[in-house]
C-alpha positions as CSV (number, residue, x, y, z in Angstrom):
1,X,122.7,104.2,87.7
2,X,119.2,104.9,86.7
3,X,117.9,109.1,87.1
4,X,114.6,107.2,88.5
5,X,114.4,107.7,91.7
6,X,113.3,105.2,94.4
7,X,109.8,104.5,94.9
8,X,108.4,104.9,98.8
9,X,106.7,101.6,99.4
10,X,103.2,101.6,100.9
11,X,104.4,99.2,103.3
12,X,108.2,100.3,104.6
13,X,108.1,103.3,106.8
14,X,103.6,103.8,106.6
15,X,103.8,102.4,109.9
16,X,107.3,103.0,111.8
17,X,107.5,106.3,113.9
18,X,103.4,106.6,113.9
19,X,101.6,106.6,117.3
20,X,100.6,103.1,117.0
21,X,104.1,101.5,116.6
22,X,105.3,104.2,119.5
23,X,102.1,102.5,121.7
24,X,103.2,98.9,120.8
25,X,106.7,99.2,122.8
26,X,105.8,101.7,125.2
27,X,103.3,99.3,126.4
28,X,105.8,96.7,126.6
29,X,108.1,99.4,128.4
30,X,105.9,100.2,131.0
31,X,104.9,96.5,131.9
32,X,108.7,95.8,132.4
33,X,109.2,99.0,134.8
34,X,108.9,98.2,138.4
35,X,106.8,100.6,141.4
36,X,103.3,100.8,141.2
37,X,103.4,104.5,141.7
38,X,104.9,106.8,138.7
39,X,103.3,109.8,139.9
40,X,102.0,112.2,142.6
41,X,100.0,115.5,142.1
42,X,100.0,116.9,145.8
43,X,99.5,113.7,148.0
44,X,97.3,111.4,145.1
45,X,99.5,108.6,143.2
46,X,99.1,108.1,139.6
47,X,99.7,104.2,139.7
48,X,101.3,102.2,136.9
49,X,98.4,100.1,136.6
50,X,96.1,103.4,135.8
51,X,98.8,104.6,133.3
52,X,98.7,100.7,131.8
53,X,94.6,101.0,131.3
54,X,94.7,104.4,129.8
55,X,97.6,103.3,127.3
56,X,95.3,100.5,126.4
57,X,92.1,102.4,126.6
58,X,93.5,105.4,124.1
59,X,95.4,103.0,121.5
60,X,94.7,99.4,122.4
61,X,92.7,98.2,119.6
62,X,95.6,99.9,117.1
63,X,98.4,98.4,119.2
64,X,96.3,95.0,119.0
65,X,96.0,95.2,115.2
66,X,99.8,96.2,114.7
67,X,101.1,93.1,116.9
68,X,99.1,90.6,115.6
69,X,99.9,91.8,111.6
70,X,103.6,91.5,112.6
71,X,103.0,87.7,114.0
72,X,101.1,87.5,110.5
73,X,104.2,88.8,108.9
74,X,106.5,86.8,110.5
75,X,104.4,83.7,110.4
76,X,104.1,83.8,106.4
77,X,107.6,85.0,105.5
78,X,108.9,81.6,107.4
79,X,106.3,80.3,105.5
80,X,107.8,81.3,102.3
81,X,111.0,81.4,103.0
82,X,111.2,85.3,102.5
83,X,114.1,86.6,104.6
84,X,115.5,90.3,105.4
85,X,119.1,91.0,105.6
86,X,121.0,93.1,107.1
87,X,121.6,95.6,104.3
88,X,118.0,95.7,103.5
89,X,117.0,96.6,107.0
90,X,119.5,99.1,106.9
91,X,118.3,100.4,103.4
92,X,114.5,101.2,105.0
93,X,116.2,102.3,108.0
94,X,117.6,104.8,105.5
95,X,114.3,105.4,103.8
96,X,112.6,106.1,107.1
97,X,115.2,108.9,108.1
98,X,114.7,110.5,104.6
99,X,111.0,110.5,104.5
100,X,111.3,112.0,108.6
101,X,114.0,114.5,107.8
102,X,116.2,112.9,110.5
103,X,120.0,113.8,109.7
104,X,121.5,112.8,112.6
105,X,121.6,109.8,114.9
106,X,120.8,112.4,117.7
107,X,117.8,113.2,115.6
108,X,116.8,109.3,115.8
109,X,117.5,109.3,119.2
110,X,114.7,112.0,119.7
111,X,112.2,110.6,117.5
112,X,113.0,107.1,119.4
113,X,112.3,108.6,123.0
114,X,109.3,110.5,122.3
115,X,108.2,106.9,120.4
116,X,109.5,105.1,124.1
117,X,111.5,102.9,121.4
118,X,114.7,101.9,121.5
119,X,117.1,101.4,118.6
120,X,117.3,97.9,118.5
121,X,113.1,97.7,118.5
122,X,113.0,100.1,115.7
123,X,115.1,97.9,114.0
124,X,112.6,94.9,114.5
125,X,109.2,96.4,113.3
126,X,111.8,97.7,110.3
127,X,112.5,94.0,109.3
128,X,109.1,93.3,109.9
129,X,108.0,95.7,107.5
130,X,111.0,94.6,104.7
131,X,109.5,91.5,104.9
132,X,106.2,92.6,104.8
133,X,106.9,94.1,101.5
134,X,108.5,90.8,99.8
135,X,105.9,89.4,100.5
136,X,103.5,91.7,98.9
137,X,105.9,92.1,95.8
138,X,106.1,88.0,95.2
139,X,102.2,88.4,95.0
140,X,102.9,90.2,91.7
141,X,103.4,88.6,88.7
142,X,105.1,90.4,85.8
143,X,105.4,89.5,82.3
144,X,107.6,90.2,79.3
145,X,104.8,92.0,77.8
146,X,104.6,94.4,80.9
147,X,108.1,94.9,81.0
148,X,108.8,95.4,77.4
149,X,106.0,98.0,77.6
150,X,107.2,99.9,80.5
151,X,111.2,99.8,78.8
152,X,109.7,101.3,75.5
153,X,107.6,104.4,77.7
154,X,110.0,105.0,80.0
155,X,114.0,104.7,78.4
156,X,114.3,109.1,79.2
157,X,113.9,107.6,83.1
158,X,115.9,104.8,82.8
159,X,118.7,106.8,81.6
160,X,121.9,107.2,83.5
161,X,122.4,110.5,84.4
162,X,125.0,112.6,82.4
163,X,127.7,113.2,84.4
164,X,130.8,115.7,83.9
165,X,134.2,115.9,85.4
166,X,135.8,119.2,86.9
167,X,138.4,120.8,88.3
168,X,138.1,124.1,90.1
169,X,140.1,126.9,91.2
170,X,138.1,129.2,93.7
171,X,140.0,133.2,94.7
172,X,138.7,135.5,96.8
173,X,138.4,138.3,94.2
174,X,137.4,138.2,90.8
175,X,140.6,140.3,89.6
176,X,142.5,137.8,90.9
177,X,140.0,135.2,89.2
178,X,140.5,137.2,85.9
179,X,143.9,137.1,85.9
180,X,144.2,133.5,86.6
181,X,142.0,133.1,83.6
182,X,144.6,135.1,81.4
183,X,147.1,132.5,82.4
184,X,145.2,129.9,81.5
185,X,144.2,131.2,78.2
186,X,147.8,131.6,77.4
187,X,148.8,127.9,78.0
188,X,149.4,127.5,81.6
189,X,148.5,123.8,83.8
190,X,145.2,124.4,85.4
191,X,146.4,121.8,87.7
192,X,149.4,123.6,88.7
193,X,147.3,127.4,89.1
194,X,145.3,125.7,91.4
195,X,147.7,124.0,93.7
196,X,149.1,127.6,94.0
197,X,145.8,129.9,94.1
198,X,142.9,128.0,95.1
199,X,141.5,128.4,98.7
200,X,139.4,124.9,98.1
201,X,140.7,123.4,100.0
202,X,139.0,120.0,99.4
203,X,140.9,119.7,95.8
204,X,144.0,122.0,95.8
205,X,145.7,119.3,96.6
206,X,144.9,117.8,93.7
207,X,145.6,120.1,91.3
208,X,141.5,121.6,91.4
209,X,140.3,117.8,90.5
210,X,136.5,117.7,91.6
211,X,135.8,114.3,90.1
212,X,132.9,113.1,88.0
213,X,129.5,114.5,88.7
214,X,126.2,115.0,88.0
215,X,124.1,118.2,87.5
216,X,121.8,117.8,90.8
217,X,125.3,116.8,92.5
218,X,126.7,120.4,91.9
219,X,126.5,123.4,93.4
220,X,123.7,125.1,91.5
221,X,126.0,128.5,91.2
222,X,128.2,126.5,88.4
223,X,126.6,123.5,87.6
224,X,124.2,125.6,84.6
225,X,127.7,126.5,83.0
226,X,129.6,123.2,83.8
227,X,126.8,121.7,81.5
228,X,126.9,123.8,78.6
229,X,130.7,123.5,78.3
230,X,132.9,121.2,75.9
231,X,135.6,118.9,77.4
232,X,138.5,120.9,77.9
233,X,137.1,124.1,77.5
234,X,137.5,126.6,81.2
235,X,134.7,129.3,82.3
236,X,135.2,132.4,82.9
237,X,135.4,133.3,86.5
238,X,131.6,132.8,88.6
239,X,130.9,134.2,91.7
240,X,129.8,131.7,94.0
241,X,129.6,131.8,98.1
242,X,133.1,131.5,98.6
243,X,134.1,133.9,96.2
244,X,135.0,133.5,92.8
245,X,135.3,130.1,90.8
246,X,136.8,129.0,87.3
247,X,136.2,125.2,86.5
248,X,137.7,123.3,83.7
249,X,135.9,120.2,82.1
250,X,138.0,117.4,81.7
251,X,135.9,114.8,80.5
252,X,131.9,114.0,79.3
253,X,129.7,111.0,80.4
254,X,126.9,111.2,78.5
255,X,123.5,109.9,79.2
256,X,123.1,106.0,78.0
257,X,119.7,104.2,77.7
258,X,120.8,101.1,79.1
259,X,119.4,97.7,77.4
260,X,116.0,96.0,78.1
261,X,118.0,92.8,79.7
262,X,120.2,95.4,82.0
263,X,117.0,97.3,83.0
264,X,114.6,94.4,83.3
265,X,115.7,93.7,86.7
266,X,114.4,97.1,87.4
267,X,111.7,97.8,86.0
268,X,110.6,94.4,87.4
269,X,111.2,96.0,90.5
270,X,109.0,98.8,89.3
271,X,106.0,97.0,88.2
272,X,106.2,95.1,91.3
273,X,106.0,98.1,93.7
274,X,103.7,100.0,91.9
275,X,101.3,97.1,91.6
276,X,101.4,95.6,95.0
277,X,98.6,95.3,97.4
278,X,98.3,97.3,99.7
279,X,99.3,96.7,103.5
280,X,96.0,96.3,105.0
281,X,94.6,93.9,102.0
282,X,98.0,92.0,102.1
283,X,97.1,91.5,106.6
284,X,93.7,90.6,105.7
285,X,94.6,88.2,102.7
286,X,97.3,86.5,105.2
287,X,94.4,86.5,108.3
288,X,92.3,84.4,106.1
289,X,95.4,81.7,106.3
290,X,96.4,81.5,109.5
291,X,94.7,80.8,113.2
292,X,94.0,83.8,114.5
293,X,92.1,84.1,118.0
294,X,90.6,86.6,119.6
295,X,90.0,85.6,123.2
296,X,89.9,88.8,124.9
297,X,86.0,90.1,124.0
298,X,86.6,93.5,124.4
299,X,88.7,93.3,121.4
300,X,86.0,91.2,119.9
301,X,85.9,93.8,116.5
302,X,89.7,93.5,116.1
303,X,89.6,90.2,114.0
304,X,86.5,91.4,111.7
305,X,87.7,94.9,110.9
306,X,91.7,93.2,110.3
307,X,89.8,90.8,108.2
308,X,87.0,93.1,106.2
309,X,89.5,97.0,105.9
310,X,87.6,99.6,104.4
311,X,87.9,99.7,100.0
312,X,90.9,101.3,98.5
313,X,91.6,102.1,95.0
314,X,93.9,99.4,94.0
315,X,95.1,98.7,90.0
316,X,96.6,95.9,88.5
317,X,100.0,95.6,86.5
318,X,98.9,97.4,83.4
319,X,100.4,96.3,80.4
């Protein structure tokens, strides 16, 4: 697996959890509610109607916009044939929760009420917005040039990760530790000290066997010694939050520069991301190809400003 990490599209998750997106269904929520009254302070109602015109007066030109670039979406994906499965949705879903900080699906369900959204609508504009971004990559054209390029400046990122595999034995003290450690230096199973000793519980079982990982995967209190060791080779004890630690290094992976054709996929990927429009020149290119009406006049400016967004710095795929 490549030590690059993902790259945050300009399209998946710039527009998900924003007011605008929140306004889009809570509109739609409050015209489904029934009662005309939602309110009273002392004996005056608060009407749904009022709470309708306000919604529409504070974000209606934004909802507008964001409504009718998801019809454009959706009109030019079926188009092109572009579809969003499952997995993919799933996968921005994913993004979205990173990029938030949102850890837990009550976490989601917070964001989603204060957005008046519910899961199943956040799933939508989500799919919208994978497809959105196909069809902004497909826009791109990459060459073996570019990609050749990008392989020879960038084989350190492409690199897998090194990766090392452990096995542990945590004690309370670091006597005890030390003593272990004399046992171990004298020829005793490491697997066998930590099925009697260790208090980790998570791999006593299994004779102190962490598995394979990499540096960023470890707990930063060992992981600057698990990397310096030689396979075989067992530290001396490390104090770590739990108490004290010895780990043994049963096996290397080393980094590998993978080849240009098992990268090019990729970097393709890459060059396509990084080079894409952006979201509001990809709605305005797509409102110049379909029929798009504006027959309310007081959103007579809507069509225009989708049509015309402001300039934004924007490069090619550089070679």
């Amino acid at each position: 697996m490549s030590s690059i990490k993902k790259i945050v599209s300009p399209v998946i998750g710039g527009l998900v959890g924003a007011v605008i997106v929140g306004g889009v269904w809570y509109g739609t929520h409050l015209s489904q509610q029934h009662g005309d009254v939602v309110a009273k302070v002392g004996g005056t109602p608060i009407t749904r109607q009022t709470l309708l015109q306000e919604s529409e007066s504070y974000a209606g030109t934004q909802m507008l916009e964001q409504l009718i670039t998801n019809q454009l979406v959706l009109d030019a994906a079926a188009k092109q044939k572009v579809t969003a499965s499952d997995k993919e949705v799933n996968s921005a879903l994913q993004s979205l929760e990173e990029q938030d900080g949102i850890s837990s699906d009550a976490q989601l369900e917070s964001m989603l009420a204060q957005s008046h959204m519910t899961k199943a609508q956040l799933m939508e504009q989500l799919k919208v917005e994978v497809l959105e971004e196909k069809i902004a990559e497909n826009k791109v054209k990459v060459t073996a040039k570019q990609i050749q390029t990008y392989y020879n400046n960038n084989k350190k990122n492409l690199a897998s990760a090194k990766k090392v595999s452990l096995s542990d034995i945590i004690v309370s003290t670091k006597a005890k530790a030390q003593n272990i450690k004399k046992q171990l230096d004298a020829g005793q199973s490491f697997a066998t000290l930590a099925k009697k000793n260790s208090t980790d519980t998570s791999t006593k079982s299994k004779g102190g066997k962490m598995g394979s990982m990499t540096q960023d995967q470890l707990d930063p209190a060992i992981a600057p010694t698990a990397f310096k060791m030689k396979k075989g080779q067992i530290s001396d004890p490390i104090k770590v939050s739990t108490g004290y630690e010895l780990i043994q290094v049963n096996d290397i992976t080393p980094s590998v520069v993978p080849t240009l054709a098992k990268a090019k996929s990729q970097i393709t990927t890459i060059l396509k991301q990084q080079n894409m429009e952006q979201p509001q020149e990809l709605v305005a290119d797509l409102m110049k190809k379909d029929n798009v009406q504006i027959l309310d006049s007081s959103y007579s400016s809507v069509k225009e400003a989708m049509e015309n967004p402001s300039p934004s710095s924007s490069s090619g795929v550089s070679e």
